[in-house]
C-alpha positions as CSV (number, residue, x, y, z in Angstrom):
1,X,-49.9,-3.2,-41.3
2,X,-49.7,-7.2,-41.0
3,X,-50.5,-8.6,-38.3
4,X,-46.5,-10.2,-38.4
5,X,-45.4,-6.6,-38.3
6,X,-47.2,-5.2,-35.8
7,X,-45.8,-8.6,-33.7
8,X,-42.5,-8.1,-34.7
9,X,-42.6,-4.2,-33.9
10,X,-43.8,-5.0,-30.5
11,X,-40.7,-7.3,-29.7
12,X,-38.2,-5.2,-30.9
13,X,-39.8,-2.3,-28.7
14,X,-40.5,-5.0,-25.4
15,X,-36.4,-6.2,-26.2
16,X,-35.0,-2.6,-26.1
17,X,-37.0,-1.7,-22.8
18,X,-35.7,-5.1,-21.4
19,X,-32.1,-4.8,-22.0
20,X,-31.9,-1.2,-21.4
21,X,-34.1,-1.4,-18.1
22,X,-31.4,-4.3,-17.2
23,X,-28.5,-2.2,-17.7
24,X,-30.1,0.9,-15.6
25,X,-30.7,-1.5,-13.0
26,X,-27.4,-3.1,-13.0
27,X,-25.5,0.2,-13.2
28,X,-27.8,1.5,-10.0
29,X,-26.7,-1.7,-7.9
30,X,-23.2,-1.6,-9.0
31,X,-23.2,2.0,-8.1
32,X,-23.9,1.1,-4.3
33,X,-27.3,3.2,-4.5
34,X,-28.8,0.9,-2.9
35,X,-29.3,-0.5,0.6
36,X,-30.5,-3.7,1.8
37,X,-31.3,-7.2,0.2
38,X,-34.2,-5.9,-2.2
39,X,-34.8,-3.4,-4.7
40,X,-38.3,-2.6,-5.2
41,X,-39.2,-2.0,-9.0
42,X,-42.0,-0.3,-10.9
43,X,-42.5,-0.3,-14.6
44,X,-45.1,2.4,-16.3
45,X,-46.2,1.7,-19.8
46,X,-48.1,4.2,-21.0
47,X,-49.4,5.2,-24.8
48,X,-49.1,8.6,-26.0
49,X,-53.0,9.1,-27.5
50,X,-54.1,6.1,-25.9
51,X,-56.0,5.5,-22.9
52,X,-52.7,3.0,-22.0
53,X,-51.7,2.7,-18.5
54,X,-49.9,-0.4,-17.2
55,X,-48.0,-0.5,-13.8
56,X,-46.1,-3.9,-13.1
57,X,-44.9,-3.7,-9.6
58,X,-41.8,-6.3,-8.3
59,X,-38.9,-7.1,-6.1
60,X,-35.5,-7.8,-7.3
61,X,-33.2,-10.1,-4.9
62,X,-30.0,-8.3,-4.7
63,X,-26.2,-10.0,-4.6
């Protein structure tokens, strides 16, 4: 695989977690699941047959 491929399969994958993760998130506030000003996030990456294992942790401000 180029190395142009393997970016551009990354990017597609990264954009499809982003917009769907948006949309989860959006449908959870909108639902009134959540209480108070913050909603604390956590996003797992891991690898299947890979030693892969990424946490990002973060705070989204709510409306």
């Amino acid at each position: 695989m180029s190395e142009d491929a393997f970016n551009m399969s990354i990017r597609k994958f990264l954009k499809e977690v982003g917009v769907t993760s948006q949309r989860k998130i959006e449908e959870t506030v909108r639902d009134g699941q959540i209480a108070g000003k913050r909603l604390k996030v956590r996003m797992t990456l891991t690898a299947e047959g890979a030693a892969l294992n990424h946490v990002v942790d973060g705070e989204i401000e709510l409306p």
